[in-house]
C-alpha positions in Angstrom: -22.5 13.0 -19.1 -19.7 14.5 -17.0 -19.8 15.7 -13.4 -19.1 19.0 -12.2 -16.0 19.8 -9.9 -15.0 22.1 -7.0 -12.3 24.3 -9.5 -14.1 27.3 -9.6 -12.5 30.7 -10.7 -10.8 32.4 -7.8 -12.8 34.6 -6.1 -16.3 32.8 -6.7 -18.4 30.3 -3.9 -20.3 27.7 -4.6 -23.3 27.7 -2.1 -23.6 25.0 0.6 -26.5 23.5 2.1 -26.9 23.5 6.3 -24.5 21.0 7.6 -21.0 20.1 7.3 -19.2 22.1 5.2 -21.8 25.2 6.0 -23.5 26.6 8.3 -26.0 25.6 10.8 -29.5 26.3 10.7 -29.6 29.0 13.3 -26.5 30.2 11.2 -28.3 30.3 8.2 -31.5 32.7 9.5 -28.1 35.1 10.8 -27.1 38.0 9.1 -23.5 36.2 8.2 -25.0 33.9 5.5 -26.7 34.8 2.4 -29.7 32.3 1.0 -29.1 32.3 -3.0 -31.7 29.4 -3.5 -33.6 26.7 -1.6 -31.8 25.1 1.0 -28.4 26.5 -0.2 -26.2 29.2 1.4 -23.4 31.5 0.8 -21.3 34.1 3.1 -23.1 37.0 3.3 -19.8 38.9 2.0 -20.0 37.1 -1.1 -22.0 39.5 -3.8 -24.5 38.4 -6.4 -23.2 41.8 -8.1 -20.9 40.0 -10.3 -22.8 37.6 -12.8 -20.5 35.2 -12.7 -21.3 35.1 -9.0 -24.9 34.6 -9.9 -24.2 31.6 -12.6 -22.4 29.5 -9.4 -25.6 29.7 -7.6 -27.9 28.7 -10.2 -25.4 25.6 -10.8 -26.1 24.0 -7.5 -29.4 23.8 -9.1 -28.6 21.3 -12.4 -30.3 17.9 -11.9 -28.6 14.8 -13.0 -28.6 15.1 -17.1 -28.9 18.7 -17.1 -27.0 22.1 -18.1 -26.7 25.6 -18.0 -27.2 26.7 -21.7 -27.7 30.2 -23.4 -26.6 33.7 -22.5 -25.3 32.5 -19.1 -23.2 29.6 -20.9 -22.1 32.1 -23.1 -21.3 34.2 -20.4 -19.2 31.1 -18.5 -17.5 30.6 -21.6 -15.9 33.7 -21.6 -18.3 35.6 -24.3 -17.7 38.9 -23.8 -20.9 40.9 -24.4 -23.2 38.1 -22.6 -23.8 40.2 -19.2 -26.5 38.6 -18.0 -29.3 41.9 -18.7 -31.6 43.0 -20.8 -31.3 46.5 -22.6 -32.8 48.3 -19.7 -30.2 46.9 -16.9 -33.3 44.2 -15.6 -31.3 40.8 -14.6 -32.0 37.8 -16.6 -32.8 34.3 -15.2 -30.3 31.8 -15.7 -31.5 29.0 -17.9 -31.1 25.0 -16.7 -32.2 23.1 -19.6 -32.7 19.2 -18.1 -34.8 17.4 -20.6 -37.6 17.4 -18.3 -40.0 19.7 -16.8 -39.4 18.9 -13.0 -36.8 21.4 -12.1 -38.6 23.9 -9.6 -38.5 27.4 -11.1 -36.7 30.2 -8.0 -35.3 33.3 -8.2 -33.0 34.1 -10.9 -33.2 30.8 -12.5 -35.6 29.4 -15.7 -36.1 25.8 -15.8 -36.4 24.6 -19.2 -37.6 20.9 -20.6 -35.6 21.1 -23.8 -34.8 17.2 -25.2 -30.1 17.5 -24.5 -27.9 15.3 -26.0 -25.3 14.6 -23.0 -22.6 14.9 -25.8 -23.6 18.6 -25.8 -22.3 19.1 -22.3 -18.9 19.6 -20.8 -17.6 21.0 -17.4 -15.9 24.0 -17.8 -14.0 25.7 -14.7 -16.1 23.7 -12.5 -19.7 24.6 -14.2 -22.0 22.2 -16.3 -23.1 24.0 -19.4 -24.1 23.4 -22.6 -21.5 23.9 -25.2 -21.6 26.8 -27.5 -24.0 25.8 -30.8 -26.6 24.8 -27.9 -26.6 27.3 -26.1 -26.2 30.6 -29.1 -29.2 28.5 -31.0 -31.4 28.7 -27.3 -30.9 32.5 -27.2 -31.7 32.7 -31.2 -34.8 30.2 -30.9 -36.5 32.4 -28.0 -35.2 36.1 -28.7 -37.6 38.9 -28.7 -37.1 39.7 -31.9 -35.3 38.6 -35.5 -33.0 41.6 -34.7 -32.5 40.2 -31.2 -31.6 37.1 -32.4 -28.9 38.2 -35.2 -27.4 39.9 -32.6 -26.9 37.0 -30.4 -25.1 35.3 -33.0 -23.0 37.9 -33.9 -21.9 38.8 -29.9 -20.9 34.6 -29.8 -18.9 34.8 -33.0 -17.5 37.8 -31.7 -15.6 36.0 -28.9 -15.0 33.0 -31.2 -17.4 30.6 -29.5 -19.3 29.6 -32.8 -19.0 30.3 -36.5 -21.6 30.8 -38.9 -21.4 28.1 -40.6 -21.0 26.0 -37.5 -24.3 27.0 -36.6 -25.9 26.7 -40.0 -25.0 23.0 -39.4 -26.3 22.8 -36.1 -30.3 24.7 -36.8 -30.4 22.0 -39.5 -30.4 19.6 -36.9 -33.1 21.1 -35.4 -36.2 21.4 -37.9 -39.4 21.2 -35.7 -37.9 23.3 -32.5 -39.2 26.2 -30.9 -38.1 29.1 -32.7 -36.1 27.3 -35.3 -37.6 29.8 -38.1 -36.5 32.9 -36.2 -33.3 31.3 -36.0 -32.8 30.4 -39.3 -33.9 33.9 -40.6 -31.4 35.7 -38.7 -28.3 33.3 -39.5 -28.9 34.9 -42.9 -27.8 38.0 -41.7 -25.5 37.7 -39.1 -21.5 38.5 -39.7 -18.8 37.3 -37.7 -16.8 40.6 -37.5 -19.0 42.9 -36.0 -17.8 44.1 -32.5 -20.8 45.6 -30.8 -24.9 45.4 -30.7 -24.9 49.0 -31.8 -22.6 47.8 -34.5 -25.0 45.1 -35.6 -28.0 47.5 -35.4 -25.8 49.9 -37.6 -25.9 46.9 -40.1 -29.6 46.0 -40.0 -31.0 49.1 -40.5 -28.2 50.1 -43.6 -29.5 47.0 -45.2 -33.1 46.2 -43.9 -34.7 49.9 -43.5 -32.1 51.9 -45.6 -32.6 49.3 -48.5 -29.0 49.3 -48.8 -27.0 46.4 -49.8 -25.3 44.4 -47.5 -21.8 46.2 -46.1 -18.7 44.4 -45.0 -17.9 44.8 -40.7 -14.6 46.2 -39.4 -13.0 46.1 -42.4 -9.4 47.8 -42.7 -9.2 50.8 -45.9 -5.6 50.7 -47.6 -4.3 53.0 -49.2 -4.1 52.1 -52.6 -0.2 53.3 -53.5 1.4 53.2 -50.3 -0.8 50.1 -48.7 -0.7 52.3 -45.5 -4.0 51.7 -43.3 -6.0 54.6 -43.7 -8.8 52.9 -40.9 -11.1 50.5 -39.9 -14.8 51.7 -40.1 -17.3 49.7 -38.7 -19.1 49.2 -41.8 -18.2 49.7 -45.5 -20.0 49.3 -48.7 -17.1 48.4 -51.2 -18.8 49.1 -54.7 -20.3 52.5 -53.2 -17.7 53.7 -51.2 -19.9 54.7 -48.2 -18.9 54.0 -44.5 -20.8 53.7 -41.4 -19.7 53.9 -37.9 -21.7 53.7 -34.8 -21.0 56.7 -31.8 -22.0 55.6 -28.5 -20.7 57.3 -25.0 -17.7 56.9 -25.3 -17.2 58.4 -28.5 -18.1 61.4 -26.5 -14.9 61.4 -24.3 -12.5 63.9 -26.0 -9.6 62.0 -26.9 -11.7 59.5 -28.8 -13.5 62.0 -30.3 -10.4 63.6 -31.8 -9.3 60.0 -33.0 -12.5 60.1 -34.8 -12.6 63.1 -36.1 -8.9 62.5 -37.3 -9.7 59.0 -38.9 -13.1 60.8 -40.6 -11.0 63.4 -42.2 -9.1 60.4 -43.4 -11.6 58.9 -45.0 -13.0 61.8 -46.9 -9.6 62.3 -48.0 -9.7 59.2 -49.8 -13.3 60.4 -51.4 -14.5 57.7 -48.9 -18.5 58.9 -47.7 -18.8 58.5 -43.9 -22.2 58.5 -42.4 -22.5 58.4 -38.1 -25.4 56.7 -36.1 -25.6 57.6 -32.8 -27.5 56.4 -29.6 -30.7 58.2 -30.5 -31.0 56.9 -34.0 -31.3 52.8 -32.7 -35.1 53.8 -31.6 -35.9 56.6 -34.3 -33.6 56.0 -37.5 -35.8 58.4 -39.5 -33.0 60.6 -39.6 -30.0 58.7 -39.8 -31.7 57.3 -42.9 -32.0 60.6 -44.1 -27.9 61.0 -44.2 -27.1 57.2 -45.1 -29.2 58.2 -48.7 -27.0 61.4 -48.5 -24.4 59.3 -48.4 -25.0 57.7 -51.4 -25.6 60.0 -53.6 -22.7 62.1 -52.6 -20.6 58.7 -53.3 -22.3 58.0 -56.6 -20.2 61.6 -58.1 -16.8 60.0 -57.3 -15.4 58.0 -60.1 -14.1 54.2 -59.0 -11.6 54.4 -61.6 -10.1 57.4 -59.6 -10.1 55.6 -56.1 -7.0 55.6 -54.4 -8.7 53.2 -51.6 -8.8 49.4 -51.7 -9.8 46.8 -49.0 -7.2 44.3 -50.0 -4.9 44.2 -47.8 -0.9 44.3 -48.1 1.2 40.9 -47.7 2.2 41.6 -44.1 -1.8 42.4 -42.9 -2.7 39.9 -40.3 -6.1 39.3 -41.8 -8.9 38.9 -38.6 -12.3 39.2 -39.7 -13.6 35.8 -39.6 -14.2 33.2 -36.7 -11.4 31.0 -38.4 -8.5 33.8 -38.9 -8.5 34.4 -35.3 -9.1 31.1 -34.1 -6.0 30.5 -36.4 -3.6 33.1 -34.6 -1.3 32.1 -32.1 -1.4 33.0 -28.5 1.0 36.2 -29.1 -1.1 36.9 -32.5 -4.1 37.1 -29.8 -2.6 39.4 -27.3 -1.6 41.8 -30.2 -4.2 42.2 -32.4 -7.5 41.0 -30.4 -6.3 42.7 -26.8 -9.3 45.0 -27.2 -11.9 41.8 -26.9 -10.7 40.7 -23.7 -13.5 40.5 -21.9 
């Protein structure tokens, strides 16, 4: 099992108990100090604003043989849509998994018993956590819901952390844990390319309510004589020829909005069927529904032997729409074509 060490990210402060090193005990009842848990302190100028923040001051908290594992590992491990809250902006606890059940539960921090193989941990930038198949199948095993729980696996594989078949190996290690059936139902229906949860909702509801079949995520259109890239929608059936794509806020802004409107109009001038979910639709899809069957039909009158479309890209396409293409691209490869997922 390794230790943890004092290289923390710059800007971030482990709390300190009373006594050398930190403050006194009259200190710590002053308004300079912040208390973050039991018996530990930081600076009062130091803010629990920042998640990462918060994540440093659960660690003080992992018992000899323990971890931090799930969204909050995630998080540490640089995953870029773990932000530590639930849809509503409510802050969720930080999990310590220790293999027993003696870890007082405080503030912002959920004790867990879970059996942890110490091969399953490593220090990373001065943290204990779990690594990433741990802690994605934690999230998956107690999500809310089997949609909940796709999209955890899909935000992990977004930033590269686990693959799905990495994890497909790793629930069939676990037969008998809480939640492992959840789990295994929605690794049947995660992707590894979809960028955001309003993206994966986009996908569940084409297939699951629309009766659809399954579309392909982020996927770049070619055109079919010139190999030009016509655009990336963030879901296309290829037999159909129907697109999806997902407006949130900032689809709003006007100079987005004109790149949408610009790619669109590209798309139906390649007889390409685009239907738009927005914000609304996620919690009343009755009538996004409604337009992806429009969709269809409108798609069924164009001939495929007249498509001047294909999805298969030209010979100097940097192909990155699995876990393993961009784990496979070089730090420059990185910068240039997966800038946009810095987190």
């Amino acid at each position: 099992m390794p230790e943890p060490d004092s290289d923390l990210p710059t800007g971030l402060v482990r709390p300190v108990r009373c006594g050398p090193g930190g403050p006194t005990r009259k200190q710590a009842r002053g308004p300079s100090w912040r208390r973050t848990s039991h018996g530990f302190y930081v600076p009062a100028s130091v803010s629990d604003d920042d998640v990462r923040q918060r994540i440093v001051e659960a660690s003080v908290l992992v018992p000899t043989g323990g971890a931090i594992t799930g969204w909050a590992a995630l998080c540490w491990m640089r995953g870029r849509w773990f932000d530590g809250r639930t849809a509503s902006g409510d802050r969720l606890p930080v999990t310590i998994v220790s293999g027993t059940r003696d870890i007082r539960a405080q503030a912002g921090m959920r004790p867990s018993g879970e059996g942890l193989d110490p091969r399953r941990v490593a220090c990373v930038d001065g943290i204990l956590v779990t690594d990433a198949c741990f802690a994605v199948s934690f999230e998956m095993r107690y999500a809310a819901s089997d949609r909940a729980a796709v999209v955890v696996l899909d935000m992990a594989a977004y930033s590269d952390l686990v693959s799905v078949d990495e994890m497909a190996a790793y629930l069939a290690t676990q037969s008998g844990w809480t939640g492992v059936p959840r789990a295994r139902r929605a690794l049947a229906l995660a992707e590894e390319n979809s960028w955001s949860p309003p993206e994966s909702d986009l996908r569940l509801l084409w297939t699951l309510a629309g009766g659809r079949p399954r579309p392909v995520c982020n996927r770049p259109v070619f055109d079919l004589r010139t190999g030009a890239h016509v655009g990336t929608p963030d879901l296309i059936d290829p037999v159909a020829g129907v697109a999806g794509e997902y407006d949130g806020e900032l689809h709003l802004v006007r100079t987005q909005r004109d790149h949408d409107l610009r790619r669109e109009g590209a798309f139906r001038g390649h007889d390409i069927e685009t239907v738009t979910m927005t914000a609304p639709d996620r919690h009343d899809p009755s009538a996004f529904l409604q337009r992806l069957d429009t969709a269809y039909r409108h798609a069924a009158q164009h001939p495929v032997a007249e498509r001047t479309w294909t999805l298969d890209p030209p010979p100097w396409w940097t192909p990155a729409h699995t876990v393993a293409h961009r784990r496979a691209m070089t730090e420059q490869q990185r910068r240039r074509f997966l800038g946009h997922r810095a987190a």
